[in-house]
LUMDO-57978 format. One line per field, with one value per residue (C-alpha): residue in one letter; chain; x, y, z. Coordinates in nm, 4 decimals. Each point is the difference from the previous one (the first is absolute). Last residue first. Example, Ala and Ser with C-alpha at 12.3 -4.5 7.8 and 13.67 -1.06 7.14 Angstrom:
aa	(s;a)
ch	(A;A)
X	(1.3670;-0.1370)
Y	(-0.1060;-0.3440)
Z	(0.7140;0.0660)
***
This chain:
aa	(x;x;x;x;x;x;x;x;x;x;x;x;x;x;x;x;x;x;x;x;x;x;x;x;x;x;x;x;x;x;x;x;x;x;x;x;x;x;x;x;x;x;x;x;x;x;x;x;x;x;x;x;x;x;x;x;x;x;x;x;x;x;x;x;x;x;x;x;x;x;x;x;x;x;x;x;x;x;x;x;x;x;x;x;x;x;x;x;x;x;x;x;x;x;x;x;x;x;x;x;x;x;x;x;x;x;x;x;x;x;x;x;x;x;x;x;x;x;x;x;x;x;x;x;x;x;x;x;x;x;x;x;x;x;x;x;x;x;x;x;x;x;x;x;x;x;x;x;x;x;x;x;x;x;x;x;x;x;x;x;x;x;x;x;x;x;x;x;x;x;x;x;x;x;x;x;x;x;x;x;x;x;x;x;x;x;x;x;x;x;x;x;x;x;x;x;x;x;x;x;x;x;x;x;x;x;x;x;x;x;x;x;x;x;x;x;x;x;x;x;x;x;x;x;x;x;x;x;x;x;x;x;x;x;x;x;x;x;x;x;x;x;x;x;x;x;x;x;x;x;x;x;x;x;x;x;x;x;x;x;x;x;x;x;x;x;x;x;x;x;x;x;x;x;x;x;x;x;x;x;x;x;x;x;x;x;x;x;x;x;x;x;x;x;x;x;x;x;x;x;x;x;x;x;x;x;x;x;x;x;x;x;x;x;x;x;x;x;x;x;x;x;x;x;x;x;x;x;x;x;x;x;x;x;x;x;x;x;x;x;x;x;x;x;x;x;x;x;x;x;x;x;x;x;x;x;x;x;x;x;x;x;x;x;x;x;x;x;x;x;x;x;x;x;x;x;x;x;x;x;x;x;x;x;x;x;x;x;x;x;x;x;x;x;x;x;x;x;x;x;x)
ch	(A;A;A;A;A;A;A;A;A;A;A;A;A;A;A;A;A;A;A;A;A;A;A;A;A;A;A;A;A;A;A;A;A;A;A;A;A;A;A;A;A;A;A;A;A;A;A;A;A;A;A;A;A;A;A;A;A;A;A;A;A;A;A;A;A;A;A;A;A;A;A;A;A;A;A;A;A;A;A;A;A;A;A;A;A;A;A;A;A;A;A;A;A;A;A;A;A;A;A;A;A;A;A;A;A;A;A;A;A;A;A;A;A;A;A;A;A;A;A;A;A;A;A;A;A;A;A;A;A;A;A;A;A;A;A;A;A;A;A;A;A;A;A;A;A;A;A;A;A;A;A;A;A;A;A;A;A;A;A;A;A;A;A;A;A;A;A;A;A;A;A;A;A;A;A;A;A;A;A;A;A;A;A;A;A;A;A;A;A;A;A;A;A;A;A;A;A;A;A;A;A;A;A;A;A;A;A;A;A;A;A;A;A;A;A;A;A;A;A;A;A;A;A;A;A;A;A;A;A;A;A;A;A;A;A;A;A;A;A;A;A;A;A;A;A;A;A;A;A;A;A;A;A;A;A;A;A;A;A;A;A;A;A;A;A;A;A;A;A;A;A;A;A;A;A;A;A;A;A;A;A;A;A;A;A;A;A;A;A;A;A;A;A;A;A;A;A;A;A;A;A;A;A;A;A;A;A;A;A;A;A;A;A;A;A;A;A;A;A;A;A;A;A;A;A;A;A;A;A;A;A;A;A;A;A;A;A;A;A;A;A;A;A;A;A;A;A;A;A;A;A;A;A;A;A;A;A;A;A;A;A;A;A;A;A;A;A;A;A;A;A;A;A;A;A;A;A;A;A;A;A;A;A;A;A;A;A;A;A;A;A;A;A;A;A;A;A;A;A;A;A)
X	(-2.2653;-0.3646;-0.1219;0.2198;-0.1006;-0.3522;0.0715;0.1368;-0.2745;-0.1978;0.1451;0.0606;-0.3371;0.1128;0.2719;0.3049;0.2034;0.2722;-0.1556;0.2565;0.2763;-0.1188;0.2858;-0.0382;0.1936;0.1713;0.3422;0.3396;-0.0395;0.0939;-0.0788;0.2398;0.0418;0.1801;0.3333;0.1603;-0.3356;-0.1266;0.3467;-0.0537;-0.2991;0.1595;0.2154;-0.3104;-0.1576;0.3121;0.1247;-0.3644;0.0377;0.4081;-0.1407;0.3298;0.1864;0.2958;-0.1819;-0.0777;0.3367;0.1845;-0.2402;0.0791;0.3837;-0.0098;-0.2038;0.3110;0.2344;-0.1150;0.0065;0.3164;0.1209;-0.1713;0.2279;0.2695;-0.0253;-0.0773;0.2885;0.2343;0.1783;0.3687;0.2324;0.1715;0.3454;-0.1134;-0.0196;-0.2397;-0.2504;-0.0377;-0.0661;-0.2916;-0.1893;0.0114;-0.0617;0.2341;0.0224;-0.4155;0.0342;0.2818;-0.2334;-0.2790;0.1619;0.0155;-0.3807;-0.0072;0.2206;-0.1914;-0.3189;0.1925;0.1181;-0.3067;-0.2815;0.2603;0.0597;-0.3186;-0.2512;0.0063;0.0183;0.1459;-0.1745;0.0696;0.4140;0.0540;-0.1431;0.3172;-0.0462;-0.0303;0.2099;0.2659;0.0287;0.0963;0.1997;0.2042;0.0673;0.1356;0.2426;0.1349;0.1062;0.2994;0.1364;0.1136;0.2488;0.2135;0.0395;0.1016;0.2311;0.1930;0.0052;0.2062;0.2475;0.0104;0.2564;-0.1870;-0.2183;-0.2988;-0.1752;-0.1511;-0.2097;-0.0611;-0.3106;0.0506;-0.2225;-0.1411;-0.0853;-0.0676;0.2300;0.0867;0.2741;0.2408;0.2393;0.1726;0.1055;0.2214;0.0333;0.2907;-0.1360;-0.2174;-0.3481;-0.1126;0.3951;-0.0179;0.4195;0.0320;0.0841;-0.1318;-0.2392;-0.1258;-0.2536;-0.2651;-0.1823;-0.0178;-0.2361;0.0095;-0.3243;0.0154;0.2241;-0.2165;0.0807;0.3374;0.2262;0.2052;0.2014;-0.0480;0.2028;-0.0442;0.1041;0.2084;0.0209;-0.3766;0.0273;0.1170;-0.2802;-0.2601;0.1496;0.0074;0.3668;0.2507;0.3198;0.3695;0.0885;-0.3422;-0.2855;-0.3555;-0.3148;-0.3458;-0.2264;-0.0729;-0.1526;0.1798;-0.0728;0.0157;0.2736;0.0711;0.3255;0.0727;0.1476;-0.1051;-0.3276;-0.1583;0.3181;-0.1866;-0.2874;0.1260;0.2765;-0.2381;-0.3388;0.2439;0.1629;-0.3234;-0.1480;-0.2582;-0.2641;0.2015;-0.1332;0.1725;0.2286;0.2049;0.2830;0.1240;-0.1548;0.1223;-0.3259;0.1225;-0.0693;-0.3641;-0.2121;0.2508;0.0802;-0.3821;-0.0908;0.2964;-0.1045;-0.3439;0.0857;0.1916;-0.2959;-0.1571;0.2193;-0.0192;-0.3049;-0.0427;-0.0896;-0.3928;0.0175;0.3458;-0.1768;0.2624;-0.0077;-0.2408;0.0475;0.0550;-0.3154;-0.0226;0.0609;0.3633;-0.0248;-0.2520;-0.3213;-0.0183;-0.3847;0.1417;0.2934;-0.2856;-0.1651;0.2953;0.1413;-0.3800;0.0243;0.3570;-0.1015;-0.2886;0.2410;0.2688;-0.2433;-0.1623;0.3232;0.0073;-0.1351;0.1443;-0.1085;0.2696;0.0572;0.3428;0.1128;-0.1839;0.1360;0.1791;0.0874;0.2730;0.3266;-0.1470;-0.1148;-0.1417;-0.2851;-0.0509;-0.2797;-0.1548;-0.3704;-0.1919;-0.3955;-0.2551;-0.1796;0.1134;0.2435;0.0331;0.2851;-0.1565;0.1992;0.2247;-0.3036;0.1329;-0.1438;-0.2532;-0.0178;-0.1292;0.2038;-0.2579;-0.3231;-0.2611;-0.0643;0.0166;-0.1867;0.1254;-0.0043;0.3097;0.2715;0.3040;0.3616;0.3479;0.3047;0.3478;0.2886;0.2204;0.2366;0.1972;0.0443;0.2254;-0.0440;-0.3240;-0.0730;-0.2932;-0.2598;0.2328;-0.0555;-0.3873;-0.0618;0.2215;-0.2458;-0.3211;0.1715;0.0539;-0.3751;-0.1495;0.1939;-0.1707;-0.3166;-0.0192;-0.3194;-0.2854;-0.2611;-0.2535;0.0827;0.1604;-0.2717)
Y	(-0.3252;-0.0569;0.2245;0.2972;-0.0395;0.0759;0.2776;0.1843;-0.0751;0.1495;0.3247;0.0399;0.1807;0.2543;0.0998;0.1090;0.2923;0.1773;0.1633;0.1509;0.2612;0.2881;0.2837;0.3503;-0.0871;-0.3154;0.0914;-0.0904;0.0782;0.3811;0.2475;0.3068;0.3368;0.2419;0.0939;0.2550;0.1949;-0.0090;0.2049;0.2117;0.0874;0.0965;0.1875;0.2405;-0.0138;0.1058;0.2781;0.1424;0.0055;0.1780;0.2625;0.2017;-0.3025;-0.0100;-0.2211;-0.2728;-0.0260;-0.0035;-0.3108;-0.1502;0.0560;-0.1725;-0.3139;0.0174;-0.0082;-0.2668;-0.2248;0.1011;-0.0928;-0.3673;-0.0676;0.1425;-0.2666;-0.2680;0.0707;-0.0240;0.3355;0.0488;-0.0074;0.3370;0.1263;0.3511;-0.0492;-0.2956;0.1245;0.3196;-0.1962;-0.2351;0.3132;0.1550;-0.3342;-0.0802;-0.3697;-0.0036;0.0846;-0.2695;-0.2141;0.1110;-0.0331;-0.4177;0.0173;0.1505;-0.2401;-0.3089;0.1613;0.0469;-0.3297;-0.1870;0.2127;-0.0165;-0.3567;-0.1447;0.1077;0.2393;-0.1941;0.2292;0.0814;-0.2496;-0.0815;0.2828;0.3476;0.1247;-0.0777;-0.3430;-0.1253;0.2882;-0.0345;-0.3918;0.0796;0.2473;-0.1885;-0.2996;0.2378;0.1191;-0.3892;0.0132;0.2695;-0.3154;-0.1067;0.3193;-0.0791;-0.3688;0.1345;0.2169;-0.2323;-0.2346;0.2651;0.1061;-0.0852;-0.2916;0.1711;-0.2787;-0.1000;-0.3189;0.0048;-0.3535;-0.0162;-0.1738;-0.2366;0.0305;0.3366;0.1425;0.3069;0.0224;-0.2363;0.0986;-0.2498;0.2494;-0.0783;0.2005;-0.1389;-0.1750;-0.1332;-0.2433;0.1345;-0.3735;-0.0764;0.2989;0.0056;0.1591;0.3379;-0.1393;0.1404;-0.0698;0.2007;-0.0446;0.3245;0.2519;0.2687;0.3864;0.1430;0.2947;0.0005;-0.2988;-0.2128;0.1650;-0.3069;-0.1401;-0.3522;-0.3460;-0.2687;-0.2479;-0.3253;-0.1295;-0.3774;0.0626;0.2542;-0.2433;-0.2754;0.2556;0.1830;-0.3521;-0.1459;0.0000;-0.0462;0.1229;0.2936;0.0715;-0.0392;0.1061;-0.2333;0.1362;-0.2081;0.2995;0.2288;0.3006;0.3606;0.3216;0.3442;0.1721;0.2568;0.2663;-0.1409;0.3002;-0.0161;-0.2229;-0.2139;-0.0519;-0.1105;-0.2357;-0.1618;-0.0676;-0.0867;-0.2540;-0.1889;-0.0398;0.1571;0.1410;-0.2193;0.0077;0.3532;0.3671;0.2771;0.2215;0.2077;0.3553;0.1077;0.3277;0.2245;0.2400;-0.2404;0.0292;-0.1377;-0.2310;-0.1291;-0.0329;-0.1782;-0.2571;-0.0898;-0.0612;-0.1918;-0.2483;-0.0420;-0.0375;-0.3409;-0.1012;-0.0212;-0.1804;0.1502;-0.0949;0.1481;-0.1188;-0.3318;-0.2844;-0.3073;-0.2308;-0.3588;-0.2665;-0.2329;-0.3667;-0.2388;-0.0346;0.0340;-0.3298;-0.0015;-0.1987;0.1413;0.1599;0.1459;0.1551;0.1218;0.1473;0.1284;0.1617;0.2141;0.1137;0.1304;0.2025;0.1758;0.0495;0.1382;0.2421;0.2185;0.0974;0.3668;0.3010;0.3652;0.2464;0.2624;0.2358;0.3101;-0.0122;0.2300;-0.0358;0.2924;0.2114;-0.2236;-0.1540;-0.3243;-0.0592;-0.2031;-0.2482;-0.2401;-0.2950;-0.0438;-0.3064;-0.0139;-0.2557;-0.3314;-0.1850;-0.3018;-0.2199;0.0008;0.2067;0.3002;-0.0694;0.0720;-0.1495;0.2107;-0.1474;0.3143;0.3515;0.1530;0.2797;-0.0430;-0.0595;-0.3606;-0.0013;-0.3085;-0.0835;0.4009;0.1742;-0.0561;0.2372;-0.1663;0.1378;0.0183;0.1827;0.1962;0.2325;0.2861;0.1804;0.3487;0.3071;0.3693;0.0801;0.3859;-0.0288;0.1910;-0.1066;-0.4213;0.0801;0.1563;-0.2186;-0.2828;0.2100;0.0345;-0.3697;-0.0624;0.2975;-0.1316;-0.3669;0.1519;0.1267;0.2540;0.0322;-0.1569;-0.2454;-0.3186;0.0809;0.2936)
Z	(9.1377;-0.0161;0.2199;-0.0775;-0.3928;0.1697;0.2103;-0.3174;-0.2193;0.2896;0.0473;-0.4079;0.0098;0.2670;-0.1358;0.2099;0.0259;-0.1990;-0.3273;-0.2425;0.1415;-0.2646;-0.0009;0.1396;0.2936;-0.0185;0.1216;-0.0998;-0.3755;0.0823;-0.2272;-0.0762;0.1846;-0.2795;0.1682;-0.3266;-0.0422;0.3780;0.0610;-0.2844;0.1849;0.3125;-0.1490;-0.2054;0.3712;0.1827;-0.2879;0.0475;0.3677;0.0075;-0.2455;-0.0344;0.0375;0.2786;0.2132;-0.2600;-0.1856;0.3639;0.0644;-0.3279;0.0830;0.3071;-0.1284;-0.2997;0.2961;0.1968;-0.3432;-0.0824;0.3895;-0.0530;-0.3158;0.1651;0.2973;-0.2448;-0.1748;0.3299;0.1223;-0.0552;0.3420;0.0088;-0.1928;-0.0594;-0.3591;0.0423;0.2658;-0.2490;-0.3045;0.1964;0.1323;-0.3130;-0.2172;-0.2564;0.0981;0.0103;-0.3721;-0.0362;0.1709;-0.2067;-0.3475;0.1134;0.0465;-0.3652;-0.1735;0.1355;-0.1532;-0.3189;-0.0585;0.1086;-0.1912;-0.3243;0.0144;0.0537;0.2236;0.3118;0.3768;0.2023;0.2721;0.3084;-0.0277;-0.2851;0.1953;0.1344;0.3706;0.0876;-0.2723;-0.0057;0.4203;-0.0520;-0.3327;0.1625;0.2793;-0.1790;-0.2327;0.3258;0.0859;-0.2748;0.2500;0.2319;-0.2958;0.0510;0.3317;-0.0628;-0.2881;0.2200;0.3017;-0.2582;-0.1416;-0.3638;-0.2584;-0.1557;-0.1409;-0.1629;0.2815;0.1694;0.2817;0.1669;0.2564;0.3818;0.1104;0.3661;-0.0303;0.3526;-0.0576;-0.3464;-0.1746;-0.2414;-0.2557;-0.2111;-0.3343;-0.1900;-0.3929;-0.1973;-0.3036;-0.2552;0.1353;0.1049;0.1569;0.2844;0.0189;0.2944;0.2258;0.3381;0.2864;0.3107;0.1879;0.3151;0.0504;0.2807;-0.0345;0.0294;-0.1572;-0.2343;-0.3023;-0.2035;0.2874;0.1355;0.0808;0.3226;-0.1144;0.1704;-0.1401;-0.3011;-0.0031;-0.2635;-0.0511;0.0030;-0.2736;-0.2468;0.1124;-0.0906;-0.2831;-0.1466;-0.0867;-0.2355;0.0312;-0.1597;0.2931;0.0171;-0.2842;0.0534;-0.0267;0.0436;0.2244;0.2502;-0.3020;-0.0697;0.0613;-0.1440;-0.0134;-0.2324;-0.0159;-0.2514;-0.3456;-0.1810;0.0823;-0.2714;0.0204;0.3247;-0.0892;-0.2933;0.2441;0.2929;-0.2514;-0.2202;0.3170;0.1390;0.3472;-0.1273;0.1765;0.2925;0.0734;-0.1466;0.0604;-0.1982;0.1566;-0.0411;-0.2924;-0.1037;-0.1132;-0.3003;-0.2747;0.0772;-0.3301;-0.0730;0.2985;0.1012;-0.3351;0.1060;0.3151;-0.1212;-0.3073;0.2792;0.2160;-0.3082;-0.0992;0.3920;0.0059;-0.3179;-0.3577;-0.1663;-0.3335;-0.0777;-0.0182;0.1072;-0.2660;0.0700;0.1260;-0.2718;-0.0801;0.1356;-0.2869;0.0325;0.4019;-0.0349;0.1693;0.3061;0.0667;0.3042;-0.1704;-0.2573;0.2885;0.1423;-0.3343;-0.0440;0.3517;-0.1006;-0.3533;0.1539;0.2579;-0.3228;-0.2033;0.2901;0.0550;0.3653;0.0898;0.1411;-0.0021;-0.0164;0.2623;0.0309;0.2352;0.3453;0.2031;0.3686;0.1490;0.1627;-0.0060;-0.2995;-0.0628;-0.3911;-0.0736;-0.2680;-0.0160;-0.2064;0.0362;-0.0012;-0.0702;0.1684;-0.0224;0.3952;0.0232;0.2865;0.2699;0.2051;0.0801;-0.2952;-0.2471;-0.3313;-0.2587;-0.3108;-0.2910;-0.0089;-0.2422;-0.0920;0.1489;-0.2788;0.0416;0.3483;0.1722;0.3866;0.0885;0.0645;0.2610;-0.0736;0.0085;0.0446;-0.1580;0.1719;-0.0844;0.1921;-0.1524;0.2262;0.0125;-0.1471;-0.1588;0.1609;-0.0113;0.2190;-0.2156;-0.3297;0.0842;0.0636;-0.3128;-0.2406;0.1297;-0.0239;-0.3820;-0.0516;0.1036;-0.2274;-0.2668;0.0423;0.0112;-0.2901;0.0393;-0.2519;0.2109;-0.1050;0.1014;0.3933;0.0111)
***
């Protein structure tokens, strides 16, 4: 089907897209970002972009494919929006191992060769997080962007201008790392020891426009000296953190609580991949080869959310204003109601018994019974006693030893 099947897929994904955004008129969201990783199997050599990922649960590094996200936070739902598969460029991972071993043999830098230049075949994270934004401004003009939102990995001074020239200079918000220097009143000094010279106080929030925490805050309009001008960085710190994390963003017109609150929605792109990994069929079943299988098998789990978005039950929750049900929940309600509608099928037949037995062997037909290599039955488990004539050679070597 994925091979085979005269269907471009990547129309039918921009069109689910267009479908979703017209059944609940959206006209505004945020945009959030995110990458995440897929364990596969330890040799792939037909799994598209499977490369060597840093597991951050472990510390160690697991063979598996990474996926760049973008998903767009409505008032009324959250919907995917943008997937590209990421990989690191090869050439300059090859080139690195062989300068260390030619450092090691005290080769000269003259004689050791130059490092690659960048493959355009192989963009970073942050480059298709970028493509993304800008395919779904293209493609949906109509949708003001309110904010875009993404982890500390994106928190450059190229990705925060570039993303949100993108969206007509709307706000982004990202992070900074606690040993990046900002300039105040003529000095510079680490976000940490800036921040201590500032300590934040406790301010009530909306997590994610729910839950009513209190947070620790400070914040300072300054000179951030790695992206060349004046940013707004907000030093926050959750409830039992013991560090606090540095947001940086790009408006500098907003208020502080503002831009904490609107930070907490980057967590919504989180729970979507958690539920879209156990439920949509990519974490345990997707494992097509090469480009094509991959591409379009991640493609159709994602045209199942928005399917399960444009469910009855799920459409009426959301235009009254109720809590949205989970995926998994859906998922388990479509199953309910397709046992439901073979039962209806059966007792409104004319011949309810033949329609039973001709079901019933469909049934057998899709769920063949297969053989099991758990048990020996039928198989030949070789001769387990002793023999007689080996008795005495036996009691012999006994003797002696």
């Amino acid at each position: 089907m994925f091979r085979h099947a005269k269907v471009v897929w990547e129309r039918v994904w921009q069109s689910s897209v267009e479908v979703v955004l017209a059944q609940y008129g959206i006209r505004e969201g945020v945009l959030s970002g995110d990458d995440s990783a897929q364990p596969r199997a330890k040799r792939t050599k037909r799994i598209h972009r499977a490369h060597k990922v840093y597991d951050k649960k472990t510390g160690g590094y697991f063979n598996g494919q990474e996926l760049v996200f973008l998903v767009l936070i409505t008032p009324t739902v959250t919907v995917p929006v943008g997937i590209r598969f990421a990989c690191p460029d090869p050439k300059p991972i090859a080139w690195r191992r062989e300068e260390q071993r030619l450092k090691a043999l005290k080769v000269a830098k003259a004689q050791r060769p130059p490092r690659p230049a960048a493959d355009p075949a192989y963009p970073g994270k942050r480059q298709l997080l970028l493509e993304l934004i800008a395919a779904f401004r293209q493609a949906h003009p109509q949708v003001r962007i309110q904010a875009v939102l993404a982890d500390a990995l994106y928190g450059t001074q190229t990705f925060l201008d570039q993303a949100s020239a993108a969206c007509d200079g709307a706000q982004t918000i990202s992070q900074l790392r606690g040993n990046q220097k900002v300039r105040f009143r003529g000095r510079e000094r680490p976000l940490t020891a800036f921040f201590a010279a500032y300590p934040g106080v406790p301010q009530p929030i909306r997590r994610r426009g729910g839950e009513a925490i209190t947070v620790t805050v400070s914040s300072a309009r300054v000179h951030v000296c790695a992206h060349g001008k004046k940013r707004f960085v907000i030093a926050l710190q959750y409830p039992g953190e013991t560090e606090a994390r540095y947001l940086v963003a790009t408006e500098l017109s907003w208020r502080t609580l503002d831009i904490v609150q609107t930070d907490t929605l980057r967590w919504l792109i989180e729970v979507f991949l958690e539920y879209w990994k156990l439920n949509a069929g990519w974490g345990q079943l997707a494992k097509q080869p090469d480009e094509d299988g991959s591409s379009r098998s991640l493609i159709l789990s994602l045209l199942l959310d928005h399917a399960l978005l444009l469910h009855p039950e799920q459409r009426t929750r959301l235009e009254h204003q109720a809590p949205a049900c989970t995926v998994g929940s859906l998922r388990h309600a479509c199953r309910g109601d397709a046992v439901v509608d073979v039962v209806r099928g059966l007792l409104t037949a004319e011949d309810p018994a033949a329609e039973l037995a001709q079901f019933t062997e469909r049934v057998k037909a899709l769920f063949p019974l297969a053989p099991s290599s758990k048990h020996m039955s039928g198989r030949d488990r070789g001769r387990q006693e002793l023999t007689p004539s080996l008795r005495y050679r036996a009691e012999q070597v006994c003797a002696h030893a």
